[in-house]
C-alpha positions as CSV (number, residue, x, y, z in Angstrom):
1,X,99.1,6.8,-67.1
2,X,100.6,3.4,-66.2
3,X,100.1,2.0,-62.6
4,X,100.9,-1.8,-61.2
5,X,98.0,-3.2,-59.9
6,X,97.0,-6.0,-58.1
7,X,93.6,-8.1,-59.3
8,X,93.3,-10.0,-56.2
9,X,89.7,-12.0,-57.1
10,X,91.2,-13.1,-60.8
11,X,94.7,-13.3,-58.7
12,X,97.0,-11.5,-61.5
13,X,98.9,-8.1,-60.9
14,X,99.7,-6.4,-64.5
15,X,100.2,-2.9,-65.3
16,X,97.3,-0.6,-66.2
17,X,96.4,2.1,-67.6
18,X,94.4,4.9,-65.5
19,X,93.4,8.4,-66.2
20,X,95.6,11.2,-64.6
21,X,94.0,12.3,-61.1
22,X,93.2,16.0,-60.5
23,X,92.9,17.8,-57.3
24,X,89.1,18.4,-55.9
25,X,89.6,20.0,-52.6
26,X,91.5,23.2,-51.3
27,X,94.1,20.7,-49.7
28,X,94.8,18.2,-52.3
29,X,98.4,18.1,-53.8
30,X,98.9,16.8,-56.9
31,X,102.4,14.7,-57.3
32,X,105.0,13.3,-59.5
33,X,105.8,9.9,-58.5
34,X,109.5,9.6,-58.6
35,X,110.8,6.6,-56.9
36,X,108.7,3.3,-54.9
37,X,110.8,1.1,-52.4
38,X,109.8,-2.8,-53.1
39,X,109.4,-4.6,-49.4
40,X,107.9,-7.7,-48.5
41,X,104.4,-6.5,-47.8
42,X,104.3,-5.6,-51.6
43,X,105.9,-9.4,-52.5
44,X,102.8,-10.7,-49.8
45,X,100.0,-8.7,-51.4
46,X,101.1,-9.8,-54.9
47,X,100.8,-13.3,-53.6
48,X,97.8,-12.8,-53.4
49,X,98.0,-13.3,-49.0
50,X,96.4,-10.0,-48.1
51,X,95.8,-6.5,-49.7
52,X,92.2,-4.8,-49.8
53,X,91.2,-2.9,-53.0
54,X,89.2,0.6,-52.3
55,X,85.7,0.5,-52.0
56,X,83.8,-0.2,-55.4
57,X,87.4,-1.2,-57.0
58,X,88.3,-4.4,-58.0
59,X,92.2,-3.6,-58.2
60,X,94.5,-2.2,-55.6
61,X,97.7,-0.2,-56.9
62,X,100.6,-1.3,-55.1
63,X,103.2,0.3,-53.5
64,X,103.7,2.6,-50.0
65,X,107.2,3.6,-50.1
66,X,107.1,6.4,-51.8
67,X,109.6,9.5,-53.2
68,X,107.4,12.6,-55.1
69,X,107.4,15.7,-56.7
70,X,104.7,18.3,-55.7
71,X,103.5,19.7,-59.4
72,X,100.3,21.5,-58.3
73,X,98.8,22.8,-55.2
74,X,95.3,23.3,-53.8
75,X,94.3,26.7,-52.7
76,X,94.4,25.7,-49.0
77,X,97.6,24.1,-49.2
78,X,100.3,26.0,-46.8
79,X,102.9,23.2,-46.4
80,X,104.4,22.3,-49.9
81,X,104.4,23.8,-52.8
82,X,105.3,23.1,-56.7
83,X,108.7,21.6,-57.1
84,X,109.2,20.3,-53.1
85,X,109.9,16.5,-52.6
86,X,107.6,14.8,-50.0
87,X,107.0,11.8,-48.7
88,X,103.5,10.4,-47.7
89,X,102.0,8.4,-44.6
90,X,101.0,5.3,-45.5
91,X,98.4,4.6,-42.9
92,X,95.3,6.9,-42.4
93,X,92.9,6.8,-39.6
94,X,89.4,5.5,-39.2
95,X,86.4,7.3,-39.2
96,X,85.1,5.9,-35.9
97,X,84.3,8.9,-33.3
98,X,85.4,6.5,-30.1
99,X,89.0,6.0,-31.7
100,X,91.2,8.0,-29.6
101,X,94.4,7.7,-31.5
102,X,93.0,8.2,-34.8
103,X,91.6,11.3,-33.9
104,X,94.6,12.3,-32.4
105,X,96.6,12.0,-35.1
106,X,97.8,8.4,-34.3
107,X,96.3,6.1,-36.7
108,X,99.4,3.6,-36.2
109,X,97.6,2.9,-33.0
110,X,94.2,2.8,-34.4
111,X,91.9,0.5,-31.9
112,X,89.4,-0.5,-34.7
113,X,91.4,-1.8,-37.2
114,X,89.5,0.1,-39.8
115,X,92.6,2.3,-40.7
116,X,93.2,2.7,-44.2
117,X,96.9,2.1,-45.9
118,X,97.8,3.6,-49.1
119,X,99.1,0.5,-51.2
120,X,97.8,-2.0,-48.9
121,X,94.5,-1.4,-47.5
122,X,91.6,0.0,-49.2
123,X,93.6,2.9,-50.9
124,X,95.9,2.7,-54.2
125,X,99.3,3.0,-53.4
126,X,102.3,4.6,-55.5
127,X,103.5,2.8,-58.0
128,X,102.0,4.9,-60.7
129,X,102.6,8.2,-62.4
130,X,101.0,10.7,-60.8
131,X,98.8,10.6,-57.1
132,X,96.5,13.5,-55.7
133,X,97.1,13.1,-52.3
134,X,95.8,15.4,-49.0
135,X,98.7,17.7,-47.7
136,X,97.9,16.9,-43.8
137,X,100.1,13.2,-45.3
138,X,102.7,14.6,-46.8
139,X,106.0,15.2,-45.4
140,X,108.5,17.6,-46.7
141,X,112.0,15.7,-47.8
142,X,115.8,17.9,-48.1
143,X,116.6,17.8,-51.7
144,X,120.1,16.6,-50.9
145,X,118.4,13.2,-49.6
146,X,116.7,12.6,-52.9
147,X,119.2,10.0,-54.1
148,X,118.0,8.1,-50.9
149,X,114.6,9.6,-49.7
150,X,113.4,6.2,-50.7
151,X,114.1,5.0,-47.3
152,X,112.4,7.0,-45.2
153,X,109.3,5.2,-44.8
154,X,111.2,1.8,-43.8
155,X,113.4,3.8,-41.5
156,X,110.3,5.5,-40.5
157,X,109.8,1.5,-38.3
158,X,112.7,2.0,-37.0
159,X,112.5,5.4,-35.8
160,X,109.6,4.7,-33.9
161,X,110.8,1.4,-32.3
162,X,113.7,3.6,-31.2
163,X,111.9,6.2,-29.8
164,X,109.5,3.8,-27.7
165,X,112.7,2.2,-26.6
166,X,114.3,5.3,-25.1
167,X,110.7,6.0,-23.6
168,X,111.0,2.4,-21.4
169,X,114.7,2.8,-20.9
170,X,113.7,6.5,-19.3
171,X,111.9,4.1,-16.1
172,X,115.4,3.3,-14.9
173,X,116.5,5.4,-12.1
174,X,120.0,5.9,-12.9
175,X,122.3,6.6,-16.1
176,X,123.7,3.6,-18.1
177,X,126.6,2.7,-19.4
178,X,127.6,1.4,-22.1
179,X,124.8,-0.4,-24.1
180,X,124.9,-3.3,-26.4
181,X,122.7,-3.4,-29.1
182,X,121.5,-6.7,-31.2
183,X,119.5,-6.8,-34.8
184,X,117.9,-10.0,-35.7
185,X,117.6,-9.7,-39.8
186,X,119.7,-8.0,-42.4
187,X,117.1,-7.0,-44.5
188,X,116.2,-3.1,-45.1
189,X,114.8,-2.7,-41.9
190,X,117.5,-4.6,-40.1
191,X,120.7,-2.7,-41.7
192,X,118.8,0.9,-41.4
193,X,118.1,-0.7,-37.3
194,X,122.4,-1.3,-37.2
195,X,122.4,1.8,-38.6
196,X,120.3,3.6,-35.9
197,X,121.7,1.0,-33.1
198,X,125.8,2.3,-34.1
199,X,124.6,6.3,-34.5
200,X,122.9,5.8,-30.7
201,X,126.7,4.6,-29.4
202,X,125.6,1.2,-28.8
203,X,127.7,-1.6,-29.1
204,X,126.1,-3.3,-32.0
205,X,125.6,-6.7,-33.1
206,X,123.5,-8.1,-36.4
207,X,122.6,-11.6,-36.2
208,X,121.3,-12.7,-40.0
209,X,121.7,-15.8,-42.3
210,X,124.4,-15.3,-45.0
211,X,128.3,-15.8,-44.7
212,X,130.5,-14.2,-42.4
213,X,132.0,-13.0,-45.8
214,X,129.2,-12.1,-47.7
215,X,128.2,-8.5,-49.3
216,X,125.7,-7.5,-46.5
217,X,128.0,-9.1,-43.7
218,X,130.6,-6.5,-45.3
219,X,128.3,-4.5,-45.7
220,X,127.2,-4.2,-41.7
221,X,131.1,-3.9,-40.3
222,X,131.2,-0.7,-43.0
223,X,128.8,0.6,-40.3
224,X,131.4,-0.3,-36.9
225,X,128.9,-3.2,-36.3
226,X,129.7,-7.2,-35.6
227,X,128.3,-10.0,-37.9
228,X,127.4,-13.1,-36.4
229,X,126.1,-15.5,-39.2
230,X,122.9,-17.6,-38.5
231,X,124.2,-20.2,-41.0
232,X,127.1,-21.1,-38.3
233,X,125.7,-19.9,-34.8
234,X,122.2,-20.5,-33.2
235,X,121.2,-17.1,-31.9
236,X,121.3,-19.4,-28.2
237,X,125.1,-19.5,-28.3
238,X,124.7,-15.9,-28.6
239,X,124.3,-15.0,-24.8
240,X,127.1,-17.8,-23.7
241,X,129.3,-16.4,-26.5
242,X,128.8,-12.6,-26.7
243,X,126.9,-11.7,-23.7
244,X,123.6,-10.7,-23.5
245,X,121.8,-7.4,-25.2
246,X,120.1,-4.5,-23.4
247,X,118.3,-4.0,-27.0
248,X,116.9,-6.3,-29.3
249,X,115.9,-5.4,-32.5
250,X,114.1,-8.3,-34.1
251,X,113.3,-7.6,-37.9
252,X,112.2,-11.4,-39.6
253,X,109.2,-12.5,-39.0
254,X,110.0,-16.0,-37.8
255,X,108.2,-17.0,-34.7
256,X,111.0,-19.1,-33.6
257,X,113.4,-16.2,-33.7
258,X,111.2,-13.6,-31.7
259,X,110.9,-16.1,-29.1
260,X,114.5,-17.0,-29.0
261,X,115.2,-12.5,-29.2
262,X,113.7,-12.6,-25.6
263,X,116.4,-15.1,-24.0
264,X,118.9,-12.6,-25.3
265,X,118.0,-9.8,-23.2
266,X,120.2,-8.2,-20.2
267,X,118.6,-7.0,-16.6
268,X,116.0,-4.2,-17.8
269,X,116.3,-5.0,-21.4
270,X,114.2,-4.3,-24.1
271,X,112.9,-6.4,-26.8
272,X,111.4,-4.7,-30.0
273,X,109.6,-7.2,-32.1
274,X,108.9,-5.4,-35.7
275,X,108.2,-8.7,-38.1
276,X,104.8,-10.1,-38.3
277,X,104.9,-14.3,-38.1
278,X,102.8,-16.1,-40.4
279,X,99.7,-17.4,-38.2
280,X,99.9,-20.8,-37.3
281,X,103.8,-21.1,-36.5
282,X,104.7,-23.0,-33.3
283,X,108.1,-23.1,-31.6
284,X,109.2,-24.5,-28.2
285,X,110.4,-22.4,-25.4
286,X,110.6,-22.7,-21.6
287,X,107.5,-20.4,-21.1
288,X,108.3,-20.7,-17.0
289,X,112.0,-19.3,-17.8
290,X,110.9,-16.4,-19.9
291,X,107.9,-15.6,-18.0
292,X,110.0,-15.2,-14.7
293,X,113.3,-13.4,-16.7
294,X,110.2,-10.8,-17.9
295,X,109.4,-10.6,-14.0
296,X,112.6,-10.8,-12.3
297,X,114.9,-9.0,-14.6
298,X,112.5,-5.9,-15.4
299,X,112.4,-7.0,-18.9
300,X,110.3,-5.5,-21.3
301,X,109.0,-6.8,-24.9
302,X,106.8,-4.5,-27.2
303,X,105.4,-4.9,-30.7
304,X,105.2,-2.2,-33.3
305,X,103.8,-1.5,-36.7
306,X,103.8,1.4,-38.9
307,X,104.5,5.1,-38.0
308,X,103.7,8.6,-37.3
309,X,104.0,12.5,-38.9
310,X,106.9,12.4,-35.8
311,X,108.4,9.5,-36.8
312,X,108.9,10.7,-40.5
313,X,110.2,14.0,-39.6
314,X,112.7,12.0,-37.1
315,X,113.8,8.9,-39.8
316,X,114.7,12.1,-42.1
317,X,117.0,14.1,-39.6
318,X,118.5,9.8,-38.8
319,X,118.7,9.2,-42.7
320,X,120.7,12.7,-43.2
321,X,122.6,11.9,-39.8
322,X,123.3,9.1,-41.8
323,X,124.6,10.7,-44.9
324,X,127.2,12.0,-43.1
325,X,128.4,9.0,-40.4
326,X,128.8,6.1,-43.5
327,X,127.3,7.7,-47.1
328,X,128.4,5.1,-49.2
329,X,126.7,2.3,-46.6
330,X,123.5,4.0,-47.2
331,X,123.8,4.0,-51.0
332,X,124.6,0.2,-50.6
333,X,121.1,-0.5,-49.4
334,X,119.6,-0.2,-52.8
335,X,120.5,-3.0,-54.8
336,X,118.9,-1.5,-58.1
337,X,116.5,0.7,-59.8
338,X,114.3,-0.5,-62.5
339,X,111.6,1.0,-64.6
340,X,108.1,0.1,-63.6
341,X,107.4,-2.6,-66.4
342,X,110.3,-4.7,-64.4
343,X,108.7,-4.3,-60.8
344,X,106.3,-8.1,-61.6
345,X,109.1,-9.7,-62.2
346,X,111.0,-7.9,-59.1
347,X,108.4,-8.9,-56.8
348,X,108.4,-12.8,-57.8
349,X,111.8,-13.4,-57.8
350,X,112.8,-10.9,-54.4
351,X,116.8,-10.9,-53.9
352,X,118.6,-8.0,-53.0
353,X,118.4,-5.5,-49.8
354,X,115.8,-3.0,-51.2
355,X,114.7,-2.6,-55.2
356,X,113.6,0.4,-56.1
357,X,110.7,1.6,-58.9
358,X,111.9,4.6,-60.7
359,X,109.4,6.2,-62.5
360,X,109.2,7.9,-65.6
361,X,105.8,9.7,-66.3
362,X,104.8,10.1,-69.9
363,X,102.7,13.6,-69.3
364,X,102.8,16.5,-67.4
């Protein structure tokens, strides 16, 4: 079967061809890789800037956001069976005995470090034919979602920013009114945050390069959210101009910006920061002022990175909540699906909100 793989000591990712896995254990599943989401992290591994083959291997298949068929079953296997569409955790936990989130199920808050990540960290991914995969990581999908199952894992970031969020917010001592909501990024993870952000009621806001008049500026007022382009307005003018945020989603990565995300918080605002900054990136800020806002203003600012079995199950009820709020906005966020031999050239040249792998297995 064909796989993309990444070669990261000769530094060249090519397709490959590998034998068909099997089940071994009672609870393996075996499944038909339908579609893969392209996101950054795959575009960074290919680069060759991180990305950890499995032990003993001197290739990593790519690829974490994953659509599959279930085709065969182990004999333990009680939560899928032949013909259901699943999604699977990327992240699995580490085998240290003193990791208390791991072994409570909670390896997106593993303490070690030592978590494994299908795609990205000492496991192959899913950009490939067929994966045997343990049914305690697989998460059943509706079968009217299938045309955009595909974004459950990215939503899956959202879903459990959100749900921190509403855990800080549950501190105040009294009910709120109406809440204004900002998104830093139009990328996947952005638009599917506006998207979450409008369904919540908030008043929302996406701050993002690009013209006030481009596809994806369109694209976010389809939802009942504002545009402001970053081309034409520092996000500093935002406060002075717009008022400040009582969330802030941040989803790009650029120091400079997360920084900035903090100045446009409310009284008892909260700051999620979702994009990882490359190391070494310096920006200037009034440290006194922000430190003191944080203090004086109840402010909060959290980080977060990948998700949970419960933040899965709740991206799928959001992504068919969704479906029925602004269909045709979902369906925008894939740009376009190509066969697996295109997916090098995808990841080079980027573009687009979210590409998608479609794959077509040779053998059953």
């Amino acid at each position: 079967m064909k796989a993309l793989a990444v070669f990261p000591r000769e530094r060249k990712v090519e397709l490959v061809d590998l034998p068909e896995p099997r089940p071994q254990c009672a609870t393996d599943v075996l499944l038909r890789v339908r579609e893969v989401g392209l996101c950054g992290t795959d575009k960074e591994i290919s680069s060759f800037e991180y990305g950890v083959p499995p032990d003993g291997s001197d290739h990593l298949v790519l690829g974490h956001e994953s659509l599959a068929e279930v085709v065969e079953v182990g004999s333990g296997v009680r939560t899928v069976k032949p013909g259901d569409l699943v999604v699977a955790l990327v992240r699995r936990p580490c085998a240290h005995a003193e990791c208390f989130p791991c072994r409570a199920g909670r390896s997106d808050f593993c303490i070690t470090g030592d978590y494994v990540e299908r795609g990205i960290k000492r496991a192959d991914g899913f950009l490939t034919e067929y994966v045997v995969d343990d049914e305690h990581f697989l998460v059943p999908v509706p079968r009217p979602l299938a045309d955009v199952a595909v974004l459950i894992e990215p939503l899956t970031v959202v879903a459990k920013a959100n749900g921190q969020a509403n855990a800080i917010l549950d501190r105040l001592p009294y009910e709120s009114g109406p809440q204004r909501g900002l998104v830093l990024g139009a990328g996947a993870v952005g638009l599917l945050g506006a998207m979450v952000s409008v369904a919540s009621g908030l008043q929302t806001v996406v701050y993002s390069k690009g013209s006030e008049s481009g596809d994806r500026a369109n694209l976010v007022r389809s939802l009942g959210a504002s545009f402001v382009s970053a081309d034409t307005q520092s996000l500093d003018s935002l406060g002075p101009r717009l008022g400040q945020f009582d969330r802030v989603l941040e989803a790009v990565g650029v120091a400079s910006v997360m920084l900035a995300a903090i100045g446009a918080l409310s009284a008892n605002g909260v700051a999620i920061l979702t994009g990882v900054p490359a190391e070494g990136a310096t920006a200037q800020i009034d440290a006194g002022r922000m430190l003191r806002n944080l203090v004086l203003r109840n402010q909060v600012v959290f980080g977060t990175v990948n998700a949970a079995r419960k933040d899965y199950v709740s991206a799928i009820q959001q992504l068919e909540q969704f479906m029925t709020l602004f269909p045709d906005s979902v369906r925008r966020l894939i740009t376009q699906r190509l066969p697996l031999a295109q997916a090098p050239q995808a990841l080079r040249q980027g573009g687009g909100i979210k590409n998608v792998v479609r794959i077509s297995p040779q053998h059953a």
